[in-house]
MARVOLO-446977 format. One record per residue (C-alpha): x, y, z; residue in three letters; residue number from 1. Coordinates in steps of 0.25 Angstrom, whole numbers, plus 5000, padded with zeros to 4 digits. Layout:
N
x, y, z, res, n
X, Y, Z, ALA, NUM
...
***
This chain:
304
x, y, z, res, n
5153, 5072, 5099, UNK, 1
5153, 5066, 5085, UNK, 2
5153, 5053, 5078, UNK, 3
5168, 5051, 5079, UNK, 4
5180, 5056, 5082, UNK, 5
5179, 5066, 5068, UNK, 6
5167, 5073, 5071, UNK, 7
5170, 5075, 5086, UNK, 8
5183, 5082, 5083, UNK, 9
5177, 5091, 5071, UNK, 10
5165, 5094, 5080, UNK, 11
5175, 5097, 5092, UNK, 12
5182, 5108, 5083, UNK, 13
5167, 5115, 5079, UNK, 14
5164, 5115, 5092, UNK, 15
5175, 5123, 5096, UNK, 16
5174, 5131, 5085, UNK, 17
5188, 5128, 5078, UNK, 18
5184, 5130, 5065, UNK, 19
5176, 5142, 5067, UNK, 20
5187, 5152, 5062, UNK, 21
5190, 5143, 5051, UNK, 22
5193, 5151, 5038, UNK, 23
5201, 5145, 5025, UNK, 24
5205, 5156, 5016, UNK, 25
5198, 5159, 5003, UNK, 26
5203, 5150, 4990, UNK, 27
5213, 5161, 4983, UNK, 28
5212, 5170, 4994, UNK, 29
5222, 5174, 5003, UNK, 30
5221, 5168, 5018, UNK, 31
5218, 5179, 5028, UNK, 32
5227, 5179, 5040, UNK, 33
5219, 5183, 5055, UNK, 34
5227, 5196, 5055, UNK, 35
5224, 5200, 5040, UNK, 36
5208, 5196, 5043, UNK, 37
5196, 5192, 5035, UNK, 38
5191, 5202, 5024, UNK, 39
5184, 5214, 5032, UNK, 40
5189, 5209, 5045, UNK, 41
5194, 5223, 5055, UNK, 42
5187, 5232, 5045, UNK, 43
5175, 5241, 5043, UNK, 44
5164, 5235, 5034, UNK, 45
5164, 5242, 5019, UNK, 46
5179, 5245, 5021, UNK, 47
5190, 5240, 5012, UNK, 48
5198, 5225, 5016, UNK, 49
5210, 5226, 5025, UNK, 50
5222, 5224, 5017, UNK, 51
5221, 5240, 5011, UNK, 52
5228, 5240, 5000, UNK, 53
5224, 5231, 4990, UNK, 54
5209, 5234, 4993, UNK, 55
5211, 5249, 4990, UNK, 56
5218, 5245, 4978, UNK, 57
5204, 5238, 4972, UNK, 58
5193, 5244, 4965, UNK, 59
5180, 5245, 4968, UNK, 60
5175, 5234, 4959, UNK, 61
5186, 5224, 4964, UNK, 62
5181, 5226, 4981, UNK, 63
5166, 5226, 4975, UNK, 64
5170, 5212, 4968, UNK, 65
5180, 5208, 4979, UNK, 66
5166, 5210, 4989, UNK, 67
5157, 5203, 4981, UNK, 68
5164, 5189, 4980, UNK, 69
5158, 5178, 4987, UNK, 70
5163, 5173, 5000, UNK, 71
5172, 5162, 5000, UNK, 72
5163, 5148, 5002, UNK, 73
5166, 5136, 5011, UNK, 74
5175, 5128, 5001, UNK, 75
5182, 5141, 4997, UNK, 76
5184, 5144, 5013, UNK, 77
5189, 5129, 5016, UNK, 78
5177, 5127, 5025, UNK, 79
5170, 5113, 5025, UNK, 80
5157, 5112, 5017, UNK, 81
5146, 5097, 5017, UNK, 82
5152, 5095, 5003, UNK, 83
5166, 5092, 5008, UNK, 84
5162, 5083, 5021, UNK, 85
5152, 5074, 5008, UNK, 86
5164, 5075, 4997, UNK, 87
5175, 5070, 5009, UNK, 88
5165, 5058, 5014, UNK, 89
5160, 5053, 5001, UNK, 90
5175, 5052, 4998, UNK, 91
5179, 5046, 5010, UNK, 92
5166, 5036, 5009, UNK, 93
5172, 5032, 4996, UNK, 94
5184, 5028, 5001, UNK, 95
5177, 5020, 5012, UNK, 96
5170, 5013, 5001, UNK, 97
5182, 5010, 4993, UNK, 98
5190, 5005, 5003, UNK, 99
5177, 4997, 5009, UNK, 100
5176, 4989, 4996, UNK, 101
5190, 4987, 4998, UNK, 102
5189, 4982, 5010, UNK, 103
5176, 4972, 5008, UNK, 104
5185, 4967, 4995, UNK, 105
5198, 4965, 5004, UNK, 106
5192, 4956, 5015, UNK, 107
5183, 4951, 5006, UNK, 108
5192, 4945, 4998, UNK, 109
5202, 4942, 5010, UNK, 110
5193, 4938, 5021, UNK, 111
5205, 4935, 5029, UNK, 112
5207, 4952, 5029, UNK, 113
5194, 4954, 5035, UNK, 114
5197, 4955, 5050, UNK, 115
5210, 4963, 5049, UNK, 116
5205, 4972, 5040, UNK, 117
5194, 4974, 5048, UNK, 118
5202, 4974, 5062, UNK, 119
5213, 4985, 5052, UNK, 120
5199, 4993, 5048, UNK, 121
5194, 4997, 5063, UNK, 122
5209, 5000, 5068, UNK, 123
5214, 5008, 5057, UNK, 124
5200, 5015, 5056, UNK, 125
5201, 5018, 5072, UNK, 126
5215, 5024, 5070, UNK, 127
5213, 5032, 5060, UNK, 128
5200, 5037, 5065, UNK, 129
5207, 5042, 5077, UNK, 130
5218, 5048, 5071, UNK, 131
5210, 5056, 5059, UNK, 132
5200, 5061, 5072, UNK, 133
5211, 5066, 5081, UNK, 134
5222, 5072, 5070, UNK, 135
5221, 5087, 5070, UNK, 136
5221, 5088, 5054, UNK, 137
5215, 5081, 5045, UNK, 138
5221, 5070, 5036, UNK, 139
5212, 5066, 5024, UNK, 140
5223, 5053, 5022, UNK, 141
5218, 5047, 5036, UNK, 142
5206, 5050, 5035, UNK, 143
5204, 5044, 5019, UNK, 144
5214, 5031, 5026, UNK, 145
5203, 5030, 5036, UNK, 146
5192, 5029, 5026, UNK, 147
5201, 5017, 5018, UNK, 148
5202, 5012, 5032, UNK, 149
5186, 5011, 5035, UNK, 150
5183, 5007, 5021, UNK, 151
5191, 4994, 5021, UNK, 152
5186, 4992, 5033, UNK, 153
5171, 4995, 5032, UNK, 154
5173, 4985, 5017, UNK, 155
5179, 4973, 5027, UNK, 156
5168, 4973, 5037, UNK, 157
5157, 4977, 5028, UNK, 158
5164, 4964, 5020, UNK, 159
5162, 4955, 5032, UNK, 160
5148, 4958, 5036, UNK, 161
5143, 4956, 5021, UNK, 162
5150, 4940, 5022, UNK, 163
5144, 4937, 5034, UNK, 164
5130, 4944, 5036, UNK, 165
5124, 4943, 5023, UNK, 166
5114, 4934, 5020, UNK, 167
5106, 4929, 5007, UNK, 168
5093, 4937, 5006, UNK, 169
5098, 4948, 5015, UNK, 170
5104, 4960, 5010, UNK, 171
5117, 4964, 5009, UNK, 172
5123, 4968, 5024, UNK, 173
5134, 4979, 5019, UNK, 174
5124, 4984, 5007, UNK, 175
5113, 4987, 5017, UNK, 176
5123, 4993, 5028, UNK, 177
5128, 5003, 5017, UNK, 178
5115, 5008, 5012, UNK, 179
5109, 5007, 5029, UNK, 180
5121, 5015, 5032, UNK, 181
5119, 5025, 5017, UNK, 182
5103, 5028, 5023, UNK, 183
5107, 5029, 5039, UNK, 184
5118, 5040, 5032, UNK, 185
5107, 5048, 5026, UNK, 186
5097, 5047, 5035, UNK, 187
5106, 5051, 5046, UNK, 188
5111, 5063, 5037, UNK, 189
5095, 5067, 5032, UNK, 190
5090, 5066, 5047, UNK, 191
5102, 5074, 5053, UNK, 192
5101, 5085, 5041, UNK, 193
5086, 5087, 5043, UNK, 194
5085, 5087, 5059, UNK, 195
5080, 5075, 5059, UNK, 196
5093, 5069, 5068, UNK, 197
5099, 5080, 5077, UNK, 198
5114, 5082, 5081, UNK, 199
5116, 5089, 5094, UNK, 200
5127, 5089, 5104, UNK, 201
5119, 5080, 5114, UNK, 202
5116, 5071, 5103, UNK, 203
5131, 5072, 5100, UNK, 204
5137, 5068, 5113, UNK, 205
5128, 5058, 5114, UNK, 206
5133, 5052, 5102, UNK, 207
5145, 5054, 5107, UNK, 208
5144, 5048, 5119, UNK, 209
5135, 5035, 5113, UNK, 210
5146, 5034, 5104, UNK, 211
5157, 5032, 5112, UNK, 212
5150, 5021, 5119, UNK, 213
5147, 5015, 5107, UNK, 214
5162, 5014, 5102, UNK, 215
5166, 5009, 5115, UNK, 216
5158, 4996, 5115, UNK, 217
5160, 4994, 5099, UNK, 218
5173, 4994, 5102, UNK, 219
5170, 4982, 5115, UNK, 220
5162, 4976, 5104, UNK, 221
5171, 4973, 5094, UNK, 222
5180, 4968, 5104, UNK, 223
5168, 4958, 5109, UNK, 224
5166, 4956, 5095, UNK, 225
5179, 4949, 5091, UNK, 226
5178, 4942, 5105, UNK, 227
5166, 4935, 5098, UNK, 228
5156, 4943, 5106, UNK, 229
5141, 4942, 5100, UNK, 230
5147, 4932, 5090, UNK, 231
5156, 4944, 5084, UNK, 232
5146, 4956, 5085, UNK, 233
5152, 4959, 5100, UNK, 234
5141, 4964, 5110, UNK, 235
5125, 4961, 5106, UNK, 236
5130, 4951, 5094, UNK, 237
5118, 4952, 5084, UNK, 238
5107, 4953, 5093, UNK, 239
5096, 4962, 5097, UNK, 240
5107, 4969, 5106, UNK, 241
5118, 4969, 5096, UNK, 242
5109, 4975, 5085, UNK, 243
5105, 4985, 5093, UNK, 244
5119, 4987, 5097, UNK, 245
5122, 4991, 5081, UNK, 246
5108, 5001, 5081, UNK, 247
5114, 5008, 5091, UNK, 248
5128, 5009, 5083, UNK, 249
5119, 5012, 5069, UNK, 250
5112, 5024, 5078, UNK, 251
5125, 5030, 5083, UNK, 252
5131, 5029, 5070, UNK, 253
5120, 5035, 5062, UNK, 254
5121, 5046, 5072, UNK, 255
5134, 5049, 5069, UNK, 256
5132, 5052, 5055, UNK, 257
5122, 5063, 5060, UNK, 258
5134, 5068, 5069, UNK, 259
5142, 5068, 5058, UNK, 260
5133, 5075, 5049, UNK, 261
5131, 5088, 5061, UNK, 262
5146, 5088, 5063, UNK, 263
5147, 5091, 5047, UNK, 264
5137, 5100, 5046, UNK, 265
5145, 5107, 5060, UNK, 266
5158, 5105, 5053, UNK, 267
5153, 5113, 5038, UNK, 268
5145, 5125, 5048, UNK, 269
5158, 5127, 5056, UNK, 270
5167, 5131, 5043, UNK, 271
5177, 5119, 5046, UNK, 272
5187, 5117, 5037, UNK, 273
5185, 5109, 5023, UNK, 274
5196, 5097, 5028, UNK, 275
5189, 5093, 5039, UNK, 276
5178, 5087, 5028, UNK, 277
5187, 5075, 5030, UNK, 278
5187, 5073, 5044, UNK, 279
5170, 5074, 5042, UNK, 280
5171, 5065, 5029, UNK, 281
5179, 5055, 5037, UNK, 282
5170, 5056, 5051, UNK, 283
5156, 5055, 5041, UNK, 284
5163, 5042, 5035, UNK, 285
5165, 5036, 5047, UNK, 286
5152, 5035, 5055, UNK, 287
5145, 5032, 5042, UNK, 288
5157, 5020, 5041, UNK, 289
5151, 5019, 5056, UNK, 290
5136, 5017, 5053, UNK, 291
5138, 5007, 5042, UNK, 292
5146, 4997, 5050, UNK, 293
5137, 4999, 5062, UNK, 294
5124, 4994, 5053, UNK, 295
5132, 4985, 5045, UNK, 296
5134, 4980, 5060, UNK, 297
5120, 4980, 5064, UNK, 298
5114, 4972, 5050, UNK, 299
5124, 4961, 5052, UNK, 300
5119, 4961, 5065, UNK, 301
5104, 4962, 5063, UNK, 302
5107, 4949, 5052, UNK, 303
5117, 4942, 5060, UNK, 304
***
């Protein structure tokens, strides 16, 4: 089980081995059908291709050089490489950052705008992360909306927690939850590449499981939270047990970049096709969207 609902469906299809006869024509070449077969397929080694004619018509020179070219890559193959997953995710974090500067300067400038923004921001977030998870293809429209979505939103609260939870002499609450979030990124990418943090099923399911837990009382806490509950931060308020209530929430969310990171490696090793460098960018983007709110969470706690 993955992080979200992304990552449990790409991992499903590795599992059962759906992309494993993946194959994407050659650019220029001409697609192979399954009767015509691959080059060398239902034939002696040493002996000339099928399709007869046209072989027997070259010269020795011509099969010499038509042997001697290289094999078609992953990009000339169609098949997803780590430089599409990066180049997808820095572009969709750059949309997120946009349209969070638009957001801070919308309620900023409004304050009247900031709860139905934010109320519009988790709904439309939660509807269209359900939809981009469970449609069968995959459409870059919804998943870039989402990403205008959770920048408008990210930029309203990030807005409201910099009104009320800074303090002269301290430093900035959003500044030091964007570089906490940058170090917890690359740590959790260092310590997973190197061995350091392992990735196993157990581990997995477990995750899963702790996961699922977790969602249900946030989603119980928020509602105790607009009920007044722990003066507005729901269950634990910002005591000893509410702060440790957002450790618990930075560790699961930390351990889900490391997911993410072994569910893209899995993705790139099993051949799966380049578009699905979207749906990875768009599932990346997320839980790190995830672990910075949860420790923007937990220093306006700690200040509180």
């Amino acid at each position: 089980m993955a992080s979200n609902p992304v990552f449990n469906k790409i991992n499903s299809q590795i599992d059962k081995g759906e992309f494993a006869g993946f194959r994407a024509p050659r650019r220029g070449s001409q697609q192979v059908s399954p009767q015509q077969g691959y080059p060398g397929q239902g034939q002696s080694y040493g002996q000339p291709p099928m399709g007869g004619a046209q072989s027997q018509q070259m010269s020795p020179e011509q099969l010499q050089d038509l042997y001697n070219q290289q094999s078609a890559d992953r990009v000339q193959m169609g098949r997803l490489t780590l430089d599409d997953v990066v180049m997808k995710t820095l572009g969709l974090f750059s949309i997120v950052v946009v349209f969070a500067a638009a957001g801070w300067i919308l309620t900023d400038s409004t304050p009247e705008l900031a709860m139905p923004v934010f109320i519009g921001g988790i709904a439309l977030t939660l509807i269209l992360g359900i939809v981009i998870a469970m449609k069968k293809t995959i459409s870059v429209p919804l998943i870039v909306t989402y990403a205008v979505a959770e920048g408008i939103f990210v930029g309203a609260i990030s807005n409201f927690y910099n009104d009320n939870f800074n303090a002269p002499g301290q430093s900035n609450l959003v500044a030091t939850a964007v570089i906490a979030t940058m170090c917890v990124f690359v740590g959790m990418f260092a310590g997973w590449k190197f061995g350091i943090i392992r990735v196993t099923e157990k581990s997995r399911r477990i995750f899963g499981l702790a996961l699922m837990g977790y969602l249900l009382f946030a989603i119980v806490n928020v509602i105790a939270s607009f009920m007044g509950v722990g003066d507005g931060w729901g269950f634990g308020g910002s005591g000893l047990l509410g702060i440790g209530i957002s450790i618990f929430a930075v560790g699961l969310a930390s351990y889900s970049l490391a997911i993410d990171f072994d569910t893209i490696q899995r993705a790139v090793n099993a051949e799966v096709p380049e578009k699905y460098s979207w749906l990875l960018a768009h599932g990346l983007i997320v839980s790190l969207v995830w672990l910075y709110l949860e420790i923007l969470r937990l220093l306006a706690r700690m200040r509180d």
